[in-house]
N, C-alpha and C positions, 0 to 999 in steps of 0.2 A: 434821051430819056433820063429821069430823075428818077432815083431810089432815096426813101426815108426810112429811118425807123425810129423806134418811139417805145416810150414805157405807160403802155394805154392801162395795164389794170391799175395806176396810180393815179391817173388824170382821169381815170373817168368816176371816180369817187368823190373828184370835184365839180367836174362840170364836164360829160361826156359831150352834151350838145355842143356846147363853146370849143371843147378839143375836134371836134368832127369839121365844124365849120370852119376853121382855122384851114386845116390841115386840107381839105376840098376846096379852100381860095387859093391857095399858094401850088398846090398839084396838078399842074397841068393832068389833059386823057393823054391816058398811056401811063403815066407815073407808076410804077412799083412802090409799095410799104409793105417793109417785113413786118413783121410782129410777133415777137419772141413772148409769151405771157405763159402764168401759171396755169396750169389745169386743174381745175375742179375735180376732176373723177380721182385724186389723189385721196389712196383710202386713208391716208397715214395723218388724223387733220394735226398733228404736231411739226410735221414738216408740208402740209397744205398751205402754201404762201396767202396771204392777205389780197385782194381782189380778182384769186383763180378766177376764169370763165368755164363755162363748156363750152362746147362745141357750137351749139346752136349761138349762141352770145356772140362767138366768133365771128358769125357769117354775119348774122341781123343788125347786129349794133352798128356796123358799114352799108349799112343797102340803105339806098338804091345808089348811093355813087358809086361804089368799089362795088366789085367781083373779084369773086375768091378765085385765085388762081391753082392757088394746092395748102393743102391743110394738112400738118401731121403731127401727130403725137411722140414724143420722146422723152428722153429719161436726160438731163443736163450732167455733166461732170459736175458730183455735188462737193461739200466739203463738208464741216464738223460743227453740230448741235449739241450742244448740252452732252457734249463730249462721245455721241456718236457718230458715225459716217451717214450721209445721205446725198440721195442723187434726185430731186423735185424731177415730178412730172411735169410736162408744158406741152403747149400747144408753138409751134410754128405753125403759120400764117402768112402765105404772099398773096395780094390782094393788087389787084390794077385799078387804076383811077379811069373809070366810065365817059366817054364821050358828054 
């Protein structure tokens, strides 16, 4: 089995379609892709990264190859903005590559 991962809120600002297709020719079924991305529901939009998703983003933008395996929300070990501390919210995301 093969595990990927990827920085999708940056690639899909380019060309989500072109990043999908790629990544479902080279993934065999069964493949795992993690996907560590920002979260949208970040109330704070000074430390809200640049192409957060939600949730629903998460699942849809992969269907119908992948299925979501587990989806969770977390807080990253942040560091310093503008000379405050912060810790971005994100989404983890392990996703199976579909028969």
């Amino acid at each position: 089995m093969n595990a990927y991962r990827g920085c999708y809120q940056h690639v899909r600002t380019v060309s989500r379609e072109r990043f999908r297709e790629v990544i479902g020719r080279i993934a065999a079924p069964g493949t795992l892709y993690l996907m560590v991305v920002p979260n949208a529901n970040e109330a704070d939009p000074q430390v809200r990264a640049p192409g957060a998703l939600y949730d629903y983003e998460v699942c849809l933008e992969f269907a119908p190859q992948w299925s979501l395996v587990h989806l969770r929300e977390y807080r990253m070990e942040g560091g310093e903005h503008g000379g405050k501390r912060f810790r971005p919210l994100c989404w983890c995301a392990l996703l199976r590559r579909k028969a």
